[in-house]
C-alpha positions, 0 to 999 in steps of 0.5 A: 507457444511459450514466451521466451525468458527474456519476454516473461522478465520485461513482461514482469518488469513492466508491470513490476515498475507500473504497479510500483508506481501506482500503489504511491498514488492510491495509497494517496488517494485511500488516505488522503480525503479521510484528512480532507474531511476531518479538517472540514469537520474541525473547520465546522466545529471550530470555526478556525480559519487554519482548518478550512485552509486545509480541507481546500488544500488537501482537496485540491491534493486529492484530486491532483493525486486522484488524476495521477491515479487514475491514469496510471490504474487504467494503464495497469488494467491494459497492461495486466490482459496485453502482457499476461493473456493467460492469466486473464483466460484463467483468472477470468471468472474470479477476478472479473466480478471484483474488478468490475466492484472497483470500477463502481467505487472509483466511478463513485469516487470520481463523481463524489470528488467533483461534488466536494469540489465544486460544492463548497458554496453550493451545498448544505455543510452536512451534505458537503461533509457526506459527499466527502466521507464518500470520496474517502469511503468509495477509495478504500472500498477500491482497494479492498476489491483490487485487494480481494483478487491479490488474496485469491492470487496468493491463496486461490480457492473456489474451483477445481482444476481438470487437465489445466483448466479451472472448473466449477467457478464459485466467486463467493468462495473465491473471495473468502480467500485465507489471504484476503483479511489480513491483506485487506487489513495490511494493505489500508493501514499501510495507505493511511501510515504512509500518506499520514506520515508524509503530511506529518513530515510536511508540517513538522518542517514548517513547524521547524521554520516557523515554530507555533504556525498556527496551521502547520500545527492543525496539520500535524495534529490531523496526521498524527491522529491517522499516523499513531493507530495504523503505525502500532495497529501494523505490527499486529496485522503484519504478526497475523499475516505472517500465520497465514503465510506459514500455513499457506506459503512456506516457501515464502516465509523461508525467502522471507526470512532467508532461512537456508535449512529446516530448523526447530526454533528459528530465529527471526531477525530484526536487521542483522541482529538475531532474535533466538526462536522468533521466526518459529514463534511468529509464525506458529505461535511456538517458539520450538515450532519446526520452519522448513528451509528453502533445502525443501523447495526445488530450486526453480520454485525459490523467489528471488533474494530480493524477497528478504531484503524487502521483508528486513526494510518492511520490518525495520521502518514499521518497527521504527514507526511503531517505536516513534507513534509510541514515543509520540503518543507518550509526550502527547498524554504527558505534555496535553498538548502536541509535541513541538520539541525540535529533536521530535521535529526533525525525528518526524521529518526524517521518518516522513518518507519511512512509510512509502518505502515500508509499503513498496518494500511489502509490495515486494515481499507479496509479489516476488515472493509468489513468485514463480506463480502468477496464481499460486500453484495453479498458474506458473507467470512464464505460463501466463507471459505473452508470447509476442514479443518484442515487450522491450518496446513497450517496457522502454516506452511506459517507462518514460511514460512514468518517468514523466508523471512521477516529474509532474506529480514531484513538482505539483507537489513540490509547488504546493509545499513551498506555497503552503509553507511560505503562507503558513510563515508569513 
């Protein structure tokens, strides 16, 4: 039996907000204990008190965040079997053996954070420094393995497919998917562009109230040195993606770029401003290269609009970041010593927020624009939908549920904002 339309929408909107909301998170707790540890590294080196005060601090963030987490990543793993059944009957023997990867990383990086935690007298500084190189080591191994079934969902291989059924499983093959390198890739610089340019906007407010505070500077010094490679390694990444988009998802790349009609030297567009060529340039590597135009595709296969708003913001805040870690990175050679100009500040301040939103906005692109396939050309997410009803229940109900952690998650980390600030200030 069939979901009916209006399920397979509260169904996709459910796990549309749940994944939304816990890519914020994840991406926090990818990029965060890598700034924890390399303030304890300096704080070892240097002995500067400023550089302990944060490895305890970005400590005490990473497990807040690792919480939050956690929590909503279980709910995702319910809602994915309750809501899409199909899905997981299908997608079973692929899916299962990376899932079960990432249970192994998190575990690992649950019980390394309260060793890092809990260890800060109790064992040798090199064994403290290992246990948190593991915790930032077993968070990015959870997101490769998450990030590997997203690739097979985009580009899906090692299997035949007899009377709608998957046949002759090979996992090994699965994991090679063509997809899963440049979203592996994609996926890691966008948590370290994100979280890092979020602590950088932090601190460079508090420079701003405080010119010279000796640990608002350290910060600074630690997030841009994560925020300037990832923000111009990202366009490159994003250039290769791209390839195998074309190749694999036409239909995606002309929703992508909004392109209507089949065309020989497609524009890109950067905003509302057109770039003669580009789109057939970026994606194939020639500037003459035909792109097929959403007038090939049957109507009920198309994503929805929203795929090319996504994709212009995506483009139009990693642009500006590239631009800023490059005007950044400039001074920095220039003046040897960290940027501490007001206008650079508040240009620093105001692109905090740009990364996060440069993520959710890729998030979109990916996900939308696979759309109507839960697994590309294999699984339509009507198909994989529940049939049982009513999902407005649950759809209402885990709503309210994000709602609340999203206010405690603001105001834990509005506290310790302020904290840090007023301290740093004294």
């Amino acid at each position: 039996m069939a979901a009916a339309p209006h399920e397979v929408l509260f169904a996709r909107g459910q796990m549309a907000y749940s994944l939304g909301f816990h890519i914020v998170f994840a991406a926090i707790g990818i990029a965060m204990p890598l700034l924890m540890v390399g303030a304890e590294i300096l704080w070892r080196r240097s002995h500067r008190p400023e550089y302990l005060e944060l490895a305890r601090r970005w400590a005490k963030g990473t497990a807040i965040f690792f919480a939050i987490g956690a929590v909503s990543g279980t709910v995702l793993s319910f809602e994915l079997g309750l809501l899409f059944p199909r899905f997981m009957e299908l997608a079973g023997p692929f899916v299962g053996m990376p899932f079960s990867l990432e249970g192994i990383a998190f575990f690992t990086e649950a019980i390394f954070l309260g060793l890092y935690l809990y260890g800060w007298d109790r064992l040798a500084p090199r064994l403290h420094i290992a246990c948190g190189a593991v915790v930032a080591l077993s968070g990015a191994l959870s997101a490769v393995f998450v990030t590997l079934v997203n690739a097979w969902m985009n580009a899906p291989r090692g299997f035949t497919l007899e009377n709608g059924q998957i046949r002759g499983v090979d996992p090994a093959l699965a994991l090679g998917s063509p997809f899963a390198l440049h979203e592996i890739a994609h996926g890691l610089l966008a948590a370290y562009m994100a979280t890092a340019m979020a602590v950088a906007a932090i601190h460079a407010f508090g420079l701003l109230r405080k010119p010279g505070a000796a640990l608002h500077a350290a910060a600074l010094r630690l997030a841009l040195a994560v925020a300037i490679p990832c923000a111009l390694a990202q366009p490159l990444v994003g250039h290769a993606a791209g390839h195998a988009v074309a190749e694999h998802q036409p239909l995606k790349l002309a929703a992508m770029e909004g392109l209507e009609h089949t065309q020989a030297g497609a524009p890109a567009h950067l905003g509302p401003v057109p770039v003669p060529h580009g789109l057939s340039l970026l994606a194939y590597g020639d500037p003459d290269a035909v792109v097929r135009g959403l007038e090939e595709f049957p109507a009920a296969d198309r994503p929805h609009p929203v795929v090319h708003l996504g994709f212009q913001v995506m483009v139009l805040l990693g642009t500006g970041a590239a631009l800023w870690a490059s005007l950044t990175l400039l001074l920095w050679l220039r003046r040897r010593r960290l940027p501490q100009d007001r206008r650079w500040l508040w240009l620093t301040v105001a692109l905090g927020p740009a990364g996060v939103i440069a993520m959710e906005a890729g998030w979109i692109v990916t996900e939308v624009g696979r759309q109507p396939w839960a697994i590309y050309g294999v699984l339509r997410t009507a198909d994989a939908a529940t049939p049982v009803g009513p999902l407005w229940v649950s759809f209402t109900l885990f709503a309210i549920i994000y709602v609340g952690l999203a206010a405690a998650a603001a105001l834990v980390l509005r506290r310790e904002v302020k904290k840090t600030t007023a301290e740093a200030s004294a």
